[in-house]
C-alpha positions in Angstrom: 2.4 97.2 6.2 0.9 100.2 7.0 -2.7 101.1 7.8 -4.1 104.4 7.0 -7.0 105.5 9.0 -6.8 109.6 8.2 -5.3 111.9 5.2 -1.7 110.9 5.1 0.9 112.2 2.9 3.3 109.1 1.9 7.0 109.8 1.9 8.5 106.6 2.1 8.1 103.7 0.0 6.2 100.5 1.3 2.9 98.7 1.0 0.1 100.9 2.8 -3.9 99.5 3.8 -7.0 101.6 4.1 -8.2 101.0 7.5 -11.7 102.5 7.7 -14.4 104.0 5.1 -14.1 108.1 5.3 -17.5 110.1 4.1 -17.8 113.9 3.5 -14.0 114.6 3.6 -13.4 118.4 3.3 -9.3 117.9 2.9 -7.7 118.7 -0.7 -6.4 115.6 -1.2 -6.7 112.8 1.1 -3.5 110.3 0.2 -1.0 112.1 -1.2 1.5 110.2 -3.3 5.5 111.9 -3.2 7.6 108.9 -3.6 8.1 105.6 -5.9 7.4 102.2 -4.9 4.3 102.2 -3.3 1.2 100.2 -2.7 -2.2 101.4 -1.8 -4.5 98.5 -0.8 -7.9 100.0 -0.2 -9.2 97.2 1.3 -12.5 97.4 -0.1 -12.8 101.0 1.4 -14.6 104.1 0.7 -13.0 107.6 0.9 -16.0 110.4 -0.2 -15.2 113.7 -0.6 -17.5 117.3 -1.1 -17.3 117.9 -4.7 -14.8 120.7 -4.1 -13.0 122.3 -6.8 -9.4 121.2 -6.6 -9.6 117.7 -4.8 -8.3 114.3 -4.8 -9.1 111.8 -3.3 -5.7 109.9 -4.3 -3.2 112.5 -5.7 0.2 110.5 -7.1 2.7 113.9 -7.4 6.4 114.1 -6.6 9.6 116.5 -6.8 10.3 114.7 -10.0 9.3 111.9 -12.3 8.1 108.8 -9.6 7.2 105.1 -10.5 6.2 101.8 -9.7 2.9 102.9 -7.7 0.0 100.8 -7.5 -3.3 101.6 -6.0 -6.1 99.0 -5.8 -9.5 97.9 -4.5 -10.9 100.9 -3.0 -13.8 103.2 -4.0 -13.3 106.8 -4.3 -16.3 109.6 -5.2 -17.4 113.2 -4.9 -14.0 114.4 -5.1 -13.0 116.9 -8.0 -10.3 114.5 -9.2 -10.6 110.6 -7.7 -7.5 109.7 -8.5 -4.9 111.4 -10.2 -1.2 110.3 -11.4 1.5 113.4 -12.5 4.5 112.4 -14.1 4.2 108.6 -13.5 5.4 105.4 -14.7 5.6 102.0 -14.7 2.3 102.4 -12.1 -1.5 100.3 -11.9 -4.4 100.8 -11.1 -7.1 98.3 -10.8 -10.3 96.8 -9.3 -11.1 100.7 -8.5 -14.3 102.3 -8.3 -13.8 106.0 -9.4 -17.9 107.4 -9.4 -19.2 111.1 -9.4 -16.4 113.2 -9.4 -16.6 116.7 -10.7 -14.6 116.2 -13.5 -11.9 113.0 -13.8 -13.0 109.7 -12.5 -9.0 108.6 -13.3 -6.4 111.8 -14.3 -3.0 110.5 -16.1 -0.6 112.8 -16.8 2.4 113.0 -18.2 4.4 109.3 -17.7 4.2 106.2 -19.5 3.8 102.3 -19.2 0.5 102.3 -17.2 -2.3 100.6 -16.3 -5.7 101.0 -15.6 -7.7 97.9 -15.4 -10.8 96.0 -14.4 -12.4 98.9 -12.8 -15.7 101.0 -12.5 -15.6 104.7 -13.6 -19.4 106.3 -13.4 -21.2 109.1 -13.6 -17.7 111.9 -13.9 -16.8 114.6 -16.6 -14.4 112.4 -18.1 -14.3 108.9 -17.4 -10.6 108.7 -17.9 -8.6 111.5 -18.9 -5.0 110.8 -20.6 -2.8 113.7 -21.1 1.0 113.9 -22.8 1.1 110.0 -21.8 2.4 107.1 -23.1 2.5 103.5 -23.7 -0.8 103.2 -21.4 -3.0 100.5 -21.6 -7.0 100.9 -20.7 -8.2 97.6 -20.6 -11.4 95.7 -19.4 -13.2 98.8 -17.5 -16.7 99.5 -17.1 -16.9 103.3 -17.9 -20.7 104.4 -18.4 -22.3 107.7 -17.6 -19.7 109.9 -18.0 -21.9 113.4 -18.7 -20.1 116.5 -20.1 -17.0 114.7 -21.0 -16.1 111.3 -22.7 -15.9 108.1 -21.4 -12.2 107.6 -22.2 -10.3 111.0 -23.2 -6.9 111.4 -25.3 -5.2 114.7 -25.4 -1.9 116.9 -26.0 -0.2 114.2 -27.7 -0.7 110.9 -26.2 1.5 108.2 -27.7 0.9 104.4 -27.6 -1.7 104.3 -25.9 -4.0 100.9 -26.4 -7.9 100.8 -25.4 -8.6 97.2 -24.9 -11.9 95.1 -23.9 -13.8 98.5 -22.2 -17.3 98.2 -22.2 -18.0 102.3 -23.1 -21.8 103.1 -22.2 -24.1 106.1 -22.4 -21.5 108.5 -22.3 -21.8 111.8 -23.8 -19.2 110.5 -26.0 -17.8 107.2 -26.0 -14.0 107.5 -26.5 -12.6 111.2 -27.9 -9.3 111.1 -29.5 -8.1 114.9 -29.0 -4.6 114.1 -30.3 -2.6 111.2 -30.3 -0.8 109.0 -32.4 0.2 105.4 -32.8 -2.4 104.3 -30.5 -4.9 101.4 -30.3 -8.8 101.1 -30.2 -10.1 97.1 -29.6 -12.3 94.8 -28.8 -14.5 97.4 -27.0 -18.1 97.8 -26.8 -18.8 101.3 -27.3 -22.6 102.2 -27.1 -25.6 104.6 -26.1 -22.9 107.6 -26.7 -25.3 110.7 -26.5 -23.2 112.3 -29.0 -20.6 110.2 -30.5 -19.2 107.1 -30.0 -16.0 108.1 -31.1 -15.6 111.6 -31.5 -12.1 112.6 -33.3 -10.1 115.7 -33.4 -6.5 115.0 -34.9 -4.5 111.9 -34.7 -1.9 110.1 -36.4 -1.4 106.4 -37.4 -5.0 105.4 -35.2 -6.0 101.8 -35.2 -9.3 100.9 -34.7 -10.9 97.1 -35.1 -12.6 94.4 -33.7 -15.0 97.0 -32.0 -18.7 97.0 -31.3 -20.3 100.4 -32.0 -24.1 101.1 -31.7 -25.0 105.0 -31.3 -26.3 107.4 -33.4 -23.6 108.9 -33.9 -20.3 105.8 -34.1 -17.4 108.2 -35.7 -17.7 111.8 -36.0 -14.8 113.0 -38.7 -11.8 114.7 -37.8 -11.6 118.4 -37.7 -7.4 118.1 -38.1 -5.0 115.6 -39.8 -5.7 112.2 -39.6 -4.3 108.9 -40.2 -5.9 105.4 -39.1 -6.5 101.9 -40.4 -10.5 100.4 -39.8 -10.1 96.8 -40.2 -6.9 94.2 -40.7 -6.5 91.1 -42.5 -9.0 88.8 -41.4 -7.3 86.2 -38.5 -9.2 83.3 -36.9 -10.0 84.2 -33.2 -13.2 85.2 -30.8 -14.3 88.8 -32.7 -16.1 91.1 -30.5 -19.5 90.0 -31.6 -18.4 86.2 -30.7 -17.7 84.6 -34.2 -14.6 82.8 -35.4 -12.5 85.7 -37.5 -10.9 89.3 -36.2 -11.3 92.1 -38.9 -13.3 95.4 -38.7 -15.3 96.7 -36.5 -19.3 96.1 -36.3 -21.5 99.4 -37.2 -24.9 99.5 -35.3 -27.6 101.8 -34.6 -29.8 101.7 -31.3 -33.0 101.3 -34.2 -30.8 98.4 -36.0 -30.6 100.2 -39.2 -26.7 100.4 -38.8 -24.4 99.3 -41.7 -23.7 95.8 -40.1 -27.3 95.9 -39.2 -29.1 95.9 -42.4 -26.2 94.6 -44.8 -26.1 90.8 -45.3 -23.7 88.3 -44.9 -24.4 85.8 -47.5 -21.8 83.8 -47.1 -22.0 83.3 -43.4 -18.3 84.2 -42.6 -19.4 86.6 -39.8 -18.3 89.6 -42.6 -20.6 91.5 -44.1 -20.3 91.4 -47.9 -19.8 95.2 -48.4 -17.3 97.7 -47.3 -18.4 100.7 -44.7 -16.8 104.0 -45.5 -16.5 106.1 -42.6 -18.0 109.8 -42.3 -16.1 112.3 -45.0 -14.4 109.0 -46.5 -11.9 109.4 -43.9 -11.4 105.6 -44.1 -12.6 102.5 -45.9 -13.6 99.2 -42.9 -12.7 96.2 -45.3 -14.7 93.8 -42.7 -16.8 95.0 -41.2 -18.4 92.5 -38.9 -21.9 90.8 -38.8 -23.8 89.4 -36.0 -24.7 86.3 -38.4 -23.7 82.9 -37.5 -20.2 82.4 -39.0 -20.8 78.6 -39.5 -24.3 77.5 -40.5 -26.7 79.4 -42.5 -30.1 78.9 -44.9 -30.1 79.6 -48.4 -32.4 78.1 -52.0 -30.3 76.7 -54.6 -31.6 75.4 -58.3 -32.8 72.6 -58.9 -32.4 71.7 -62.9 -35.6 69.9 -64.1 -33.2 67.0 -65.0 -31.7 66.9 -61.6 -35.8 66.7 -60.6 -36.7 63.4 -62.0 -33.5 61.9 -61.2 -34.5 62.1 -57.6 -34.5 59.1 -55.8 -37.8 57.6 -54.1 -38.6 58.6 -50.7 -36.7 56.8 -48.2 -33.4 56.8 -49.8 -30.2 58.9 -49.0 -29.6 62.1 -50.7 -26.7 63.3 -52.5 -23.3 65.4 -51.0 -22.2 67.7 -53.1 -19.4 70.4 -53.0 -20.4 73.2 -55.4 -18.1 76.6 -55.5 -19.1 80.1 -56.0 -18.4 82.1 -59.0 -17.1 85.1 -56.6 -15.7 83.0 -53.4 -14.5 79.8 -53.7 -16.4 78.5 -50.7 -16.2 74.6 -49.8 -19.7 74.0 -49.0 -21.2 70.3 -48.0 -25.5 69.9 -48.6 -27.3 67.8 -45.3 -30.5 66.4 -46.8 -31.0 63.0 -45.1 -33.9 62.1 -46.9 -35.1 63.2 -50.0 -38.8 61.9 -51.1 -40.6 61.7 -54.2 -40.3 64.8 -55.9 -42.2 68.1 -54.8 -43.6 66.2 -52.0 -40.6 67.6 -49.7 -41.2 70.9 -47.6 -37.4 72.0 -48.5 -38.8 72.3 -52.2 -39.9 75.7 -53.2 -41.8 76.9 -56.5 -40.1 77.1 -59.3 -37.4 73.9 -58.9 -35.4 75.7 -55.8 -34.4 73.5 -52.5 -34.0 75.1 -49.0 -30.8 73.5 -47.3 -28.6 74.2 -44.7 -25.0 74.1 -45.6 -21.6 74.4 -43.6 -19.2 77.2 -44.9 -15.7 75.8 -43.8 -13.7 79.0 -44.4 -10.6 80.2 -43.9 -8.9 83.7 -43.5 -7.0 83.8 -46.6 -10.5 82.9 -48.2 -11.4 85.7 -46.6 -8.8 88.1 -47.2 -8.8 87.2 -51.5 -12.0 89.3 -51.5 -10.7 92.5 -50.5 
């Protein structure tokens, strides 16, 4: 091991420590990266830069393509760049801390099969800024604040690339897909954009579900060609609202009149029972989520005049029944303990309706025979 205490240049491969905090650094680039197989351990250190144009605080740059590189636990701010990887592969980054730099809190360019993960990017241009990469994976980050830019940033062709479990907060937009193809958008929570939460420019074969938007703004339209699917066969697991089925994405708005917002769920399958289509119909969300319980809900159901005076006297048990719907065949089992004489119950409503709670036992394929 090696323990850096100054700007070093690294030329030989090997597992390197920060040894010391470093404020107000006036150097270019204060670890500089020219060969494979290294790791930084930061230690839990700071390095601060000056805000100067054309800094790193980590810059990851060889002769040729390099690899294997990881760089971890360490906090690095006020640079122009924080970190920034050139022709990389195979390389991590996480538990990093990449706040107020002038324009990329992370920089990826060129490269594939990375990783940036469980980190803190805050208050740069762009958040994280992918360019010409591919096969990277952005996965359960923090990345809020991010003014003038995005939070997360795709451009010149990214391929592959998968955004997974981010929380993406008050940004000036949330995620901007500049141009890329084949890539992934889940499971993230993308919110408070001041713009967009996803802002789109051209992009082929997109996939976007099981997110969380709530802005203004969630999707603006495409200005180039563009492909992408909005939702997927419903699949029992933990959605992104916390219910028991993975489909579309949930549509909110900061005043809760969003699309999953106001539209109901009658059924109680954590769906809403409408389709969303997104801004110049660039795409139809088949499920789009719902923040209603997916189990138990309250409805009124007739109650026939004959089915009235049949009623047992108070004190006895009530009946189970198992009715089905004339649109979804939905097993459904009534709870009424104890039905007395008739009218004198609070469930019973004007009219001859009854107010129960019922079970919907669903599964996906239920689910998926609506669409």
């Amino acid at each position: 091991m090696t323990v850096i205490s100054g700007p070093t240049v690294i030329t030989e491969p090997g597992f390197y420590r920060i040894g010391t905090d470093v404020f107000d650094t006036h150097v270019p680039v204060w670890l500089d990266i020219r060969v494979s197989n290294v790791i930084i351990d930061g230690n839990g250190h700071t390095i601060d830069g000056v805000d100067k144009d054309g800094t790193y605080g980590i810059r990851v740059r060889g002769n040729g393509p390099l690899s294997n590189i990881t760089i971890q636990n360490l906090t690095v701010l006020d640079f122009a760049y924080g970190i920034g990887l050139f022709d990389t592969s195979h390389s991590r980054i996480v538990w990093v801390s990449a706040s107020s730099n002038t324009y990329d809190g992370i920089l990826i360019v060129g490269g594939s099969d990375n990783v940036i993960e469980c980190s803190v990017i805050h208050q740069d241009d762009d958040g994280i800024n992918l360019t010409a990469t591919n096969r990277t994976l952005v996965a359960n980050n923090n990345i809020t604040e991010n003014v003038r830019g995005s939070g997360i940033h795709l451009s010149q062709g990214c391929d592959e690339v998968t955004l997974l479990g981010n929380l993406v907060g008050a940004n000036d937009e949330g995620i901007e897909i500049e141009d890329a193809s084949n890539s992934t958008i889940r499971a993230n929570r993308i919110t408070a954009s001041r713009y967009f939460g996803l802002n789109l420019t051209t992009a082929e074969n997109l996939t976007v579900v099981d997110n969380y938007f709530n802005n203004w703004v969630n999707v603006r339209a495409p200005i180039g060609p563009f492909t992408g699917v909005w939702s997927q066969e419903a699949r029992a697991g933990t959605n992104v609202v916390g219910h028991n089925f993975i489909g579309g994405n949930y549509w909110g708005a900061p005043d809760g009149t969003g699309f999953s917002d106001m539209t109901p769920d009658w059924d109680g399958d954590g769906f809403v029972n409408s389709f969303y289509m997104l801004p110049d119909r660039i795409g139809i969300d088949r499920l789009p989520l719902s923040t209603s319980p997916a189990l138990l809900a309250d409805t009124t159901v007739p109650v026939p005049a004959a089915t009235l005076a049949s009623l047992p006297p108070a004190g006895a048990q009530g009946p189970t029944a198992t009715p089905s719907s004339s649109l979804i065949p939905l097993p459904v089992i009534f709870h009424s303990s104890v039905i007395p004489a008739p009218f004198d119950h609070p469930g019973f409503l004007r009219g001859g309706m009854f107010r129960t709670t019922f079970r919907v036992d669903r599964t996906a394929s239920q689910i998926n025979s609506r669409n």
